[in-house]
C-alpha positions as CSV (number, residue, x, y, z in Angstrom):
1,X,5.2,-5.0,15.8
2,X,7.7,-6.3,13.5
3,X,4.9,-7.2,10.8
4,X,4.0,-3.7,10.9
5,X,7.8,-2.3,10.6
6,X,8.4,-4.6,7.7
7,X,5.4,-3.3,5.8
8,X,6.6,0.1,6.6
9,X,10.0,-0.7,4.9
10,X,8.3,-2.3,1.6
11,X,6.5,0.7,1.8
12,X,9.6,2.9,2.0
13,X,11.4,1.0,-0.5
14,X,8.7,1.4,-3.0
15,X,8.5,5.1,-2.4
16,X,12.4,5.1,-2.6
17,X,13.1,3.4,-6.1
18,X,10.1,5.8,-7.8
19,X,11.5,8.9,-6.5
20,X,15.1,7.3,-7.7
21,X,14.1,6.6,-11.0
22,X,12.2,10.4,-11.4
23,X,15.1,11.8,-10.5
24,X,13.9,13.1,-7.6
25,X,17.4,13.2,-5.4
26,X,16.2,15.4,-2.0
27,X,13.3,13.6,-1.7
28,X,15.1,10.3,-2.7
29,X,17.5,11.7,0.6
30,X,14.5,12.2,3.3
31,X,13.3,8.5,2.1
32,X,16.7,7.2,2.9
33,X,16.9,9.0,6.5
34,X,13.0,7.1,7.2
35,X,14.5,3.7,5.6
36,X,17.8,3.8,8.0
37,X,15.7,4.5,11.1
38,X,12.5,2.2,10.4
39,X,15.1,-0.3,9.6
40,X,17.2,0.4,12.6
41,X,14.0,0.2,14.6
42,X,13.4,-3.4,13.0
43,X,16.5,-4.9,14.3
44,X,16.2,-3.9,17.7
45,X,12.8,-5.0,17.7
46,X,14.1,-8.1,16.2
47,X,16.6,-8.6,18.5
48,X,14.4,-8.9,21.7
């Protein structure tokens, strides 16, 4: 599970810096909200 949340967040990241870098600022925001809960989702899987 924790493989598969990491990919997601390479995934995210990715996604994040393009949209950054077009300029793209609300969808840059909505990528952000996904990042902070996929990466909140990591830790608590992480933590177990």
């Amino acid at each position: 599970m924790g493989t598969k949340l990491f990919m997601e967040l390479r995934r995210i990241f990715a996604d994040l810096a393009s949209t950054l870098i077009l300029g793209k600022n609300k969808d840059a925001a909505d990528l952000a909200m996904r990042l902070s809960e996929k990466s909140r989702a990591l830790a608590e899987e992480l933590a177990k």
